[in-house]
mmCIF file of the C-alpha atoms, coordinates in Angstrom:
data_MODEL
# 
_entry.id   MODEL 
# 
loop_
_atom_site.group_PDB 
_atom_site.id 
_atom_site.type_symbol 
_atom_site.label_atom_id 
_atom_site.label_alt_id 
_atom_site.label_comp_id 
_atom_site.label_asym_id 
_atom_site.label_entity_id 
_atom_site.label_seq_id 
_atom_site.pdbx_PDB_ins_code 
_atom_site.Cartn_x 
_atom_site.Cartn_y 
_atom_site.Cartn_z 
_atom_site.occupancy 
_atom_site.B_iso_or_equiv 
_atom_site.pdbx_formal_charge 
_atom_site.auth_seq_id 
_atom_site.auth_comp_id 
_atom_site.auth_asym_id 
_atom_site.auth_atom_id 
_atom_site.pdbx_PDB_model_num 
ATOM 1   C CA . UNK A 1 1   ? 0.000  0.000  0.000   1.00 0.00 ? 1   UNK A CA 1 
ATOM 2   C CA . UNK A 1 2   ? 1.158  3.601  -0.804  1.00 0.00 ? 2   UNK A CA 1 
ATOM 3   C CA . UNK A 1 3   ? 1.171  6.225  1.780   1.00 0.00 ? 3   UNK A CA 1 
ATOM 4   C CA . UNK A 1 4   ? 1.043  9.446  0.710   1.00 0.00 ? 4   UNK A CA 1 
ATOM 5   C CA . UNK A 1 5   ? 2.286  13.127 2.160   1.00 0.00 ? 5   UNK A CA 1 
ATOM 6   C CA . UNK A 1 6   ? 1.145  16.798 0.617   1.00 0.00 ? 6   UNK A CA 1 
ATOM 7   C CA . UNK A 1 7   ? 2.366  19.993 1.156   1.00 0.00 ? 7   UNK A CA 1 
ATOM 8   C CA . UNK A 1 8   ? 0.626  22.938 -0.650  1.00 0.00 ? 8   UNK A CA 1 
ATOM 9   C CA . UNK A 1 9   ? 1.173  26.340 -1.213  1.00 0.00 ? 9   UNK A CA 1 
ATOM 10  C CA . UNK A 1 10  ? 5.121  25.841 -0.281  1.00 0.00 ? 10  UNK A CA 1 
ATOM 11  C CA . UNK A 1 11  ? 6.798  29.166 -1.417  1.00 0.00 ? 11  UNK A CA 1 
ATOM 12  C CA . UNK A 1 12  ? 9.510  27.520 -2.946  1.00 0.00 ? 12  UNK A CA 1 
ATOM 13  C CA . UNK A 1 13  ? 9.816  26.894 -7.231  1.00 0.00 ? 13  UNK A CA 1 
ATOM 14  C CA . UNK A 1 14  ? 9.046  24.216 -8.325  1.00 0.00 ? 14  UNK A CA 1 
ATOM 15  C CA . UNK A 1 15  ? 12.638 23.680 -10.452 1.00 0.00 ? 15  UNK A CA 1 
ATOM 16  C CA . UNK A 1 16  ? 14.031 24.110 -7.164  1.00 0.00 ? 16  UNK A CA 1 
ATOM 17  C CA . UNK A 1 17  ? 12.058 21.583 -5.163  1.00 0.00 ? 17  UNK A CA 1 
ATOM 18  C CA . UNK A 1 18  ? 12.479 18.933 -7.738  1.00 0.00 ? 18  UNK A CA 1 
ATOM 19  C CA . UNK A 1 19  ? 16.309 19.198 -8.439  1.00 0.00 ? 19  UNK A CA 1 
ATOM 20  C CA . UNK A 1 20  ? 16.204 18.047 -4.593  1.00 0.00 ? 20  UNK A CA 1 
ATOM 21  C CA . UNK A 1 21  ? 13.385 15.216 -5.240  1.00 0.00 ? 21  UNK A CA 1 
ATOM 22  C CA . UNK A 1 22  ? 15.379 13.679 -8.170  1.00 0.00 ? 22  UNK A CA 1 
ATOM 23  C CA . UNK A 1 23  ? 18.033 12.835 -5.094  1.00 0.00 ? 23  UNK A CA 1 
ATOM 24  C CA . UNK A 1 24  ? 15.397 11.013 -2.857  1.00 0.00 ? 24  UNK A CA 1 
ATOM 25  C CA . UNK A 1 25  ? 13.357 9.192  -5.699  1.00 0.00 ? 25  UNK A CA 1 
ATOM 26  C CA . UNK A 1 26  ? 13.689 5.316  -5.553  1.00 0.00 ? 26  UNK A CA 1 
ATOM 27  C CA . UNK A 1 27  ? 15.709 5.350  -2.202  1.00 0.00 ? 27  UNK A CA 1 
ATOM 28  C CA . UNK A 1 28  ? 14.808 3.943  1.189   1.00 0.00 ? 28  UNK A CA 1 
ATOM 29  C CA . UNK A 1 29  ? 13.243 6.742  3.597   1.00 0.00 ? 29  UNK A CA 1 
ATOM 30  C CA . UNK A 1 30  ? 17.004 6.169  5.600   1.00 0.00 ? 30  UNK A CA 1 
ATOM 31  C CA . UNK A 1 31  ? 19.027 7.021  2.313   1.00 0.00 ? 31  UNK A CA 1 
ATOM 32  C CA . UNK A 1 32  ? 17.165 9.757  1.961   1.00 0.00 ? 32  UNK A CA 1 
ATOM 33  C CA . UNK A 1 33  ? 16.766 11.764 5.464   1.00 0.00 ? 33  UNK A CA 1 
ATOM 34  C CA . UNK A 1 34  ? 20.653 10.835 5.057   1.00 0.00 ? 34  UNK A CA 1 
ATOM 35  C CA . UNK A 1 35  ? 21.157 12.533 1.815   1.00 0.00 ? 35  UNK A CA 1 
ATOM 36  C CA . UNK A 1 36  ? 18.933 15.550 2.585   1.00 0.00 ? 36  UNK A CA 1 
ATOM 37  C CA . UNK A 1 37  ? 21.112 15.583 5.693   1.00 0.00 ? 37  UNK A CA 1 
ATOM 38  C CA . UNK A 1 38  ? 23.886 17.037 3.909   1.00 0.00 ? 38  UNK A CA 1 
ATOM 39  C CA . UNK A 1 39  ? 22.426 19.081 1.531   1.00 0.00 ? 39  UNK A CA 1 
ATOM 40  C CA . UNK A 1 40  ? 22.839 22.761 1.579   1.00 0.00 ? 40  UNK A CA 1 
ATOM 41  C CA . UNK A 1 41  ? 19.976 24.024 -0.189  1.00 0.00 ? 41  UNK A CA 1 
ATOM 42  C CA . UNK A 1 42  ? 16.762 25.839 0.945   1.00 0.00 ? 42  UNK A CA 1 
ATOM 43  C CA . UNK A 1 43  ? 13.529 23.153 -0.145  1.00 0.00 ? 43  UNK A CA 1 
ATOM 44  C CA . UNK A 1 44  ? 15.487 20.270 1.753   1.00 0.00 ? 44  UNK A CA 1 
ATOM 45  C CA . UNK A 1 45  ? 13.639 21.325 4.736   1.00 0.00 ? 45  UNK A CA 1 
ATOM 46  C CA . UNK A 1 46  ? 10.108 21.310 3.234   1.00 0.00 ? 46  UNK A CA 1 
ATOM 47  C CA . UNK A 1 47  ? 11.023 18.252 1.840   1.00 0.00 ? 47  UNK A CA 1 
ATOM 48  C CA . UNK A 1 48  ? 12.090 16.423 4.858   1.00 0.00 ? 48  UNK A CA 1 
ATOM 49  C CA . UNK A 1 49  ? 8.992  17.529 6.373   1.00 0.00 ? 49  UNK A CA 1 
ATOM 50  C CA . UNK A 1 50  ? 6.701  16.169 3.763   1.00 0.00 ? 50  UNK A CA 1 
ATOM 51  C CA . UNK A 1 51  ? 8.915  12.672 3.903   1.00 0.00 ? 51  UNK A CA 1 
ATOM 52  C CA . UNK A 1 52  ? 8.338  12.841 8.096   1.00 0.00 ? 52  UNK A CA 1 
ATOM 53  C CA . UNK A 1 53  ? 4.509  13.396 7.458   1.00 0.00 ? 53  UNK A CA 1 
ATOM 54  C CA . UNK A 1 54  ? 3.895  10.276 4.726   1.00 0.00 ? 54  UNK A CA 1 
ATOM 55  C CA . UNK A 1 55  ? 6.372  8.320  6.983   1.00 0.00 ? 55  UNK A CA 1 
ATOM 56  C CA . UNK A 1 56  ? 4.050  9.117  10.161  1.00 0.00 ? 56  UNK A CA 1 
ATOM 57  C CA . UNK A 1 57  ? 1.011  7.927  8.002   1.00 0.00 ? 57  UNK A CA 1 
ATOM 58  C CA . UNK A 1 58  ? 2.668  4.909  7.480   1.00 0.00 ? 58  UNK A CA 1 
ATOM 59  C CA . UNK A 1 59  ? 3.062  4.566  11.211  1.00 0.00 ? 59  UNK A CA 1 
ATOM 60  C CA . UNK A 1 60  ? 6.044  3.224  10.562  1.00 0.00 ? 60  UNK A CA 1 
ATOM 61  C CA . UNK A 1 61  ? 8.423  6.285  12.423  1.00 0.00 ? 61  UNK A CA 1 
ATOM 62  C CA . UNK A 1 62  ? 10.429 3.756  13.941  1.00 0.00 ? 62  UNK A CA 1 
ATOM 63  C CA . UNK A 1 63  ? 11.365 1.516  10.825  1.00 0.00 ? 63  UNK A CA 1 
ATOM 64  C CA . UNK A 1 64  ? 12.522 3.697  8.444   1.00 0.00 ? 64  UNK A CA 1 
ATOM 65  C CA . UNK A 1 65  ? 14.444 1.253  6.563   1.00 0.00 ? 65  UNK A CA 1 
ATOM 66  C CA . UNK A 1 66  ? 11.498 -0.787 5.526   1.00 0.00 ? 66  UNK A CA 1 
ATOM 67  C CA . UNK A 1 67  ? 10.064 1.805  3.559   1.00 0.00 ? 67  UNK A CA 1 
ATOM 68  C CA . UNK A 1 68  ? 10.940 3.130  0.106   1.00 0.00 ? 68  UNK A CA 1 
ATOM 69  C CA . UNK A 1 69  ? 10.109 6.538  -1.760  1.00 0.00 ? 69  UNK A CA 1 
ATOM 70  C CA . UNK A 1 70  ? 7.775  5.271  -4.661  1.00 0.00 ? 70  UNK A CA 1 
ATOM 71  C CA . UNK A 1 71  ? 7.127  9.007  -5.908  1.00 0.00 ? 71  UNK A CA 1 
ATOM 72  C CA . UNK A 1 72  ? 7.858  11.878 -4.942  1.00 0.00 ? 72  UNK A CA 1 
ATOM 73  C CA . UNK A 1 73  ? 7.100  14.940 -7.553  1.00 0.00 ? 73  UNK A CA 1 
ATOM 74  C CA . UNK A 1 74  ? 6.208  18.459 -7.537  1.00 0.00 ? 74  UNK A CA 1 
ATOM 75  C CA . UNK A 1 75  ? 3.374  20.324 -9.299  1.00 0.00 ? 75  UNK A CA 1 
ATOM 76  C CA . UNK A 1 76  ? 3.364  24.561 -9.965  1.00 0.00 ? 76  UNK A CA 1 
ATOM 77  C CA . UNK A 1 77  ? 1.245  25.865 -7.193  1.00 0.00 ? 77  UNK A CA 1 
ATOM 78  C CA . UNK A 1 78  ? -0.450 29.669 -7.999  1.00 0.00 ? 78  UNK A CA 1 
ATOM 79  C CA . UNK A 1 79  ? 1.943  32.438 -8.583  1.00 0.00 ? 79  UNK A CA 1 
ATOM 80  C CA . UNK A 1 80  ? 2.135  35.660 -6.392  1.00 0.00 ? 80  UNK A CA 1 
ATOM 81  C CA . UNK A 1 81  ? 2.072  38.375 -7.654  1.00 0.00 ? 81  UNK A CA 1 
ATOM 82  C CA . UNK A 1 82  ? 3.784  41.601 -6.822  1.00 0.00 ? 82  UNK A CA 1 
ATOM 83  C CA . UNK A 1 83  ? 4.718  45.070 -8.552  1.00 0.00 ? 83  UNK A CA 1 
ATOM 84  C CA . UNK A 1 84  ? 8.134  46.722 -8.774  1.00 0.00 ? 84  UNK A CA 1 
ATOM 85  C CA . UNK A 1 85  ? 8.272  50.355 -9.137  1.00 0.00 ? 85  UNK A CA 1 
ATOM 86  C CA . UNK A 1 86  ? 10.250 51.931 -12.397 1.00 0.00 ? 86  UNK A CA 1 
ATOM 87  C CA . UNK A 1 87  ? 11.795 54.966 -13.958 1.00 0.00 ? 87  UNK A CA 1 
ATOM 88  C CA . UNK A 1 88  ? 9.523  57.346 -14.870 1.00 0.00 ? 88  UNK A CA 1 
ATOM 89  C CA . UNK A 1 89  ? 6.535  56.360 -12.993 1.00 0.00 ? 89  UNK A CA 1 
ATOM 90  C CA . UNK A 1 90  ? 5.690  52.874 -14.267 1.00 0.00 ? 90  UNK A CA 1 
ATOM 91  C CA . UNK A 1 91  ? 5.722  49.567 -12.698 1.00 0.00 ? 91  UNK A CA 1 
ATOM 92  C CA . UNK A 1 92  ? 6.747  46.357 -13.425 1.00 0.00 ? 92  UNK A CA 1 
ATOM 93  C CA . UNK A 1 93  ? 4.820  43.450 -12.443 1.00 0.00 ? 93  UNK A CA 1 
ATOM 94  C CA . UNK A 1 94  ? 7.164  40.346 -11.232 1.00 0.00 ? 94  UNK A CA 1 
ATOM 95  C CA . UNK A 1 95  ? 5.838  36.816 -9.946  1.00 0.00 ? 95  UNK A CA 1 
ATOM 96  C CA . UNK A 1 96  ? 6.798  34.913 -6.844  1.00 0.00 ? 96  UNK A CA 1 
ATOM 97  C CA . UNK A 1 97  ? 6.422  31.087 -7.109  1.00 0.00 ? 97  UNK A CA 1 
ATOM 98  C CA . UNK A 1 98  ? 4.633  28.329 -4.842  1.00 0.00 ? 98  UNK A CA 1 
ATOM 99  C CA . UNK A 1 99  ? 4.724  24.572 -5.331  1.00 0.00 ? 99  UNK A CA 1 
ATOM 100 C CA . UNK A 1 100 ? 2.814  21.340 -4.207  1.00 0.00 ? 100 UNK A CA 1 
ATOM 101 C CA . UNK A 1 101 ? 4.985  18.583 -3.080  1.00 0.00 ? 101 UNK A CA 1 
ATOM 102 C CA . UNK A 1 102 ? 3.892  15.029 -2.850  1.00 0.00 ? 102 UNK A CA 1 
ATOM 103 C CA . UNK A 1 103 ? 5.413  12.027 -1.610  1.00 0.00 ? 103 UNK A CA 1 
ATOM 104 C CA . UNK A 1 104 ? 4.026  8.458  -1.784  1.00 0.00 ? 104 UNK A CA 1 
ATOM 105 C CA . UNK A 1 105 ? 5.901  5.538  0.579   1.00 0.00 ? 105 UNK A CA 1 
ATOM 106 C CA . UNK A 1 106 ? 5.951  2.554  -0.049  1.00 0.00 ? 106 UNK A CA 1 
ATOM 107 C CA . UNK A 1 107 ? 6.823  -0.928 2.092   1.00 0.00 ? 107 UNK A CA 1 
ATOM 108 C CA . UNK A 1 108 ? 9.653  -2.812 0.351   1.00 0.00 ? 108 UNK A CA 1 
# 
């Protein structure tokens, strides 16, 4: 059975979220709090957060071994967006990004 985690509306893009995701995919839940461990970049947190959470609906917080990332993807949440002032009285209009990430677990 596939347990699944969801995080939406994650400020974070979503190019950014999944260069992290390619990492994890097909690993055990161990190899990957390991290798998002020593990463350095910003959406490793949200992402270990969203592997805690389907790993808690597993119920299997304990055994972390047995379990292995079956998918883990990203989808483009709804942009923000803002307004930059320019010469001469205009304005530019400039987007920030949000993201869904999903995670499904699986028992090898």
């Amino acid at each position: 059975m596939i347990y699944w985690a969801r995080a939406k509306y994650v400020r974070l893009s979503p190019y950014k979220v999944n260069r992290v995701l390619k990492l994890i995919r097909g690993k055990t839940v161990e190899e990957a709090f390991n290798v998002l461990s020593v990463l350095r970049v910003k959406p490793r947190i949200q992402v270990s957060k969203v592997l805690k959470s389907a790993l808690s609906n597993a119920g299997m917080l304990n055994h972390p071994e047995k379990m292995v990332i079956r998918y883990a993807y990203v989808g483009k949440g709804p942009y923000l967006k803002r307004i930059r002032p320019r010469a001469f009285g205009r304005a530019d209009i400039y987007t920030r990004k949000m993201c869904h990430i999903n995670i499904g677990i699986e028992e090898v």
